[in-house]
Structures are given as C-alpha cells and as structure tokens.
C-alpha positions as CSV (number, residue, x, y, z in Angstrom):
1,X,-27.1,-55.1,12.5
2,X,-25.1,-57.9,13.6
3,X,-21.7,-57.1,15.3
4,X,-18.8,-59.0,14.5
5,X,-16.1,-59.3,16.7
6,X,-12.8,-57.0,16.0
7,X,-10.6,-59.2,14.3
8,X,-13.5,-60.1,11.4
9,X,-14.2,-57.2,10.7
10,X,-10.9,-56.2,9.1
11,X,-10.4,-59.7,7.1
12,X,-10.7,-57.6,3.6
13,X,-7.9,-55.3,4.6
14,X,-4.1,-57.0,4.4
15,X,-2.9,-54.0,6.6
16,X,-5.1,-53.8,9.0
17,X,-6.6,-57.9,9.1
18,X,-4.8,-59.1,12.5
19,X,-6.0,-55.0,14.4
20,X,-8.7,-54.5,16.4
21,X,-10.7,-50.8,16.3
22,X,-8.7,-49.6,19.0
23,X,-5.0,-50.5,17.0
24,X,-6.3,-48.9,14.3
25,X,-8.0,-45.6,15.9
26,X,-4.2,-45.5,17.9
27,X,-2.2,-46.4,14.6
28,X,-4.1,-43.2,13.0
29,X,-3.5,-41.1,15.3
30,X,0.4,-41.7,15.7
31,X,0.4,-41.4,11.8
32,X,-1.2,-38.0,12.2
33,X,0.5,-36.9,15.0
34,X,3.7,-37.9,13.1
35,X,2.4,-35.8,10.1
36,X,1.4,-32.9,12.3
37,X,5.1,-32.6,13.6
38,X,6.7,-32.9,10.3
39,X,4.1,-29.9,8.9
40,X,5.5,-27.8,12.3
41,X,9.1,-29.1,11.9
42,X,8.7,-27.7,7.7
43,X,7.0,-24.1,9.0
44,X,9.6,-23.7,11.9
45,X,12.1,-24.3,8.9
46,X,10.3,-21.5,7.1
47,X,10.2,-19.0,9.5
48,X,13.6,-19.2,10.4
49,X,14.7,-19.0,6.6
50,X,12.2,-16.0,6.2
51,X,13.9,-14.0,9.1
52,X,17.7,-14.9,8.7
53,X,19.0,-11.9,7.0
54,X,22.2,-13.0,5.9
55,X,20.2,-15.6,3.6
56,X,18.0,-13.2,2.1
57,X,21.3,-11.4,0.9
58,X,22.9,-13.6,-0.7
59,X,20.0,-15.0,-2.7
60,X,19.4,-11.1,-3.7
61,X,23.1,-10.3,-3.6
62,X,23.4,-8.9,-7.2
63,X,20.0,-7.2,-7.1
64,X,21.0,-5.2,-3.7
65,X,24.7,-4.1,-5.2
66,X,22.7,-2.7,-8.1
67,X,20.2,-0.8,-5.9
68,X,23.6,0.5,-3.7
69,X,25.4,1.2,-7.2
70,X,22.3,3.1,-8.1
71,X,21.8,5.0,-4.8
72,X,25.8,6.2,-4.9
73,X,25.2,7.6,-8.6
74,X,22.2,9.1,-7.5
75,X,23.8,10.8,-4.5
76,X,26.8,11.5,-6.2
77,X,24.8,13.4,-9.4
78,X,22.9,14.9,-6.6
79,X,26.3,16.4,-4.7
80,X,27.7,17.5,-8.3
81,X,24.5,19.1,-9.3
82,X,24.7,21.1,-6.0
83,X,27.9,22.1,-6.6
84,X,27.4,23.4,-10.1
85,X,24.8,25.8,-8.7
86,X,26.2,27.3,-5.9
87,X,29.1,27.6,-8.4
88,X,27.0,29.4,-10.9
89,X,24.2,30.8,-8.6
90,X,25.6,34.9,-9.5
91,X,25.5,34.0,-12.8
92,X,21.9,32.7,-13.0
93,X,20.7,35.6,-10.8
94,X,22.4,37.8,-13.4
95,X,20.8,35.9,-16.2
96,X,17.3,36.4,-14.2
97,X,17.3,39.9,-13.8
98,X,18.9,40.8,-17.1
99,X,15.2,38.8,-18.4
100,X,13.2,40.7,-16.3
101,X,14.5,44.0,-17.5
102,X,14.0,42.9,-20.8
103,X,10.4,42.3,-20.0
104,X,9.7,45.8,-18.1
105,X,11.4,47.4,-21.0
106,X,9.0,45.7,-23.5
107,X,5.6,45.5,-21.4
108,X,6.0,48.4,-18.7
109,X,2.6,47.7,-17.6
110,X,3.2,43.8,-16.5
111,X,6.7,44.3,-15.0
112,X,5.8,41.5,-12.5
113,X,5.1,39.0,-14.8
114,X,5.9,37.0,-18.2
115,X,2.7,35.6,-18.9
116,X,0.9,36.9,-21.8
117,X,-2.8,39.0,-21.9
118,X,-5.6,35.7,-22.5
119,X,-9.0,37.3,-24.0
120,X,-11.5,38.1,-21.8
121,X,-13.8,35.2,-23.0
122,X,-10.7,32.6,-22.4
123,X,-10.2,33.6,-18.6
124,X,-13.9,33.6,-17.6
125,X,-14.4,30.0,-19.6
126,X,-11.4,28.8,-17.6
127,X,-12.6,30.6,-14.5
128,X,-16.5,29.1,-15.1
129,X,-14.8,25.5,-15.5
130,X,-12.5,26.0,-12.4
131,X,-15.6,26.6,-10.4
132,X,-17.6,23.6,-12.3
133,X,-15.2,21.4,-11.3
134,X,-14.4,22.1,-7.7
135,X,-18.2,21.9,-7.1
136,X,-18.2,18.8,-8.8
137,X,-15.0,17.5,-7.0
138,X,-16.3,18.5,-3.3
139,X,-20.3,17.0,-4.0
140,X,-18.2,13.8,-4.7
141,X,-16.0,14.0,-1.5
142,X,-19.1,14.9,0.3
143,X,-21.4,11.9,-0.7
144,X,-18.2,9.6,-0.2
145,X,-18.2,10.4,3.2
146,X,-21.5,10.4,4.0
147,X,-21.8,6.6,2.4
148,X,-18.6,5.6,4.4
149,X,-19.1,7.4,7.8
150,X,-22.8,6.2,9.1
151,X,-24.6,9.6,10.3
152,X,-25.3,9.9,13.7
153,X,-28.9,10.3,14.3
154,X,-29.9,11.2,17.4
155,X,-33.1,9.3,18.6
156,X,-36.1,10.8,19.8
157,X,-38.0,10.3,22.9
158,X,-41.7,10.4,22.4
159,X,-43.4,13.2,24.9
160,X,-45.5,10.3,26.7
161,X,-42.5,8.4,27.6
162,X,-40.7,11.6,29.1
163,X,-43.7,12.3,31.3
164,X,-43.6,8.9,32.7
165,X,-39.7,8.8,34.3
C-alpha cells in the first residue's frame, strides 16, 4: 500500500479536497458534538413540557372539567341517596320485619331464613363440586408457587468429609 500524502487523498471529494485527515476527524466531531447538544437541548425541552402542570391542563382542559363535572354528580347522587335513607330508614325497617313475619307465619320451621328447601341430591352435588373445586383451585396455587419460589434444599455433607474437619 502506497500512502499518499493528505491533501490527495481527498481529490474525489469537493467538500473535503483542500482537508487533511486531521480537519476532517475535527470537522466530524464538532458536527457531532453540535448534533449531540441539539438531541440534549430537544430532551431538556421535553422534560420540562412533560412536568409543567399548567400545560398538561390546558391541553386536557375539557377532558378534566368533564371528570370534575362527573365526580360532583357523583358525590352529589351519593349525598341525596344518603339522605333518602336515613329519611326512610323506619320505614324500610318496618317493611323488613312486616316480611319476616310473613315468612314465620308461612314456614314456622325456617323463621331465620327466606331461602327455599333444595333436594337432597341438589345440595350434596353442589357440596361435592364445592369441594372439587377448591382442591382443584389450591393444587393450582400450590404448583404456582413451587415453580415461581425455587425450594430450598438443604445440602448434604457426606460422613467422610465431617470426620475430616
């Protein structure tokens, strides 16, 4: 390989025919540098948009008074439904115990509760599928675990080695 000097060995390129290899390297490197601080000048821009409140509400202005309209009618229905029961809480209590007379009048052996007598055959089938399925349900928690959470085995010492501490 024959080295020409610095000078001919740009003559092909207009930009760079009158540099040498050290203009150039320094020419790059001012370009990138320049580059660089325009990239960090563009993400210092960013950051400070993404953490100045008071421009995040007024590009979402109409979104966040819909979401504090909501909210108020939502408290508001809240405070009215409150209201209307502790206005009406003697009368509902009245209503409740006039129903649960009815129902120790009509079934005098099931005066705590309301639900109909299921067949024999219907409660053990739900019973039998209860039990299937909280087996089923705690197996599958059990081998989760024990693939997420390594066991800790504890290692054994052979006999010899014991001996020879």
């Amino acid at each position: 390989m024959s080295q020409a000097p610095e000078t001919e060995a740009h003559v092909d390129h207009a930009i760079t025919r009158r540099m040498g290899d050290r203009e150039q390297v320094e020419q790059t490197a001012d370009r990138i540098r320049d580059e660089l601080l325009l990239t960090l000048e563009e993400l210092d821009r960013r950051r400070t948009r993404a953490t100045d409140v008071r421009y995040h509400v007024n590009q979402n202005k109409d979104l966040l008074i819909t979401v504090g309209a909501a909210a108020l009618v939502a408290v508001g229905l809240g405070v009215g439904l409150a209201i209307y029961r502790a206005r009406h809480h003697d009368e509902r209590v009245r209503r409740q115990r006039r129903r649960a007379l009815e129902r120790a009048w009509a079934h005098p052996d099931r005066v705590a509760t309301s639900i109909e007598d299921r067949p024999l055959g219907a409660e053990l089938g739900r019973k039998v599928v209860m039990i299937f399925a909280t087996s089923l349900a705690t197996a599958v928690a059990r081998n989760s675990i024990q693939t997420l959470v390594p066991s800790r085995a504890i290692a054994k010492v052979p006999a010899d080695k014991d001996k020879k501490s």
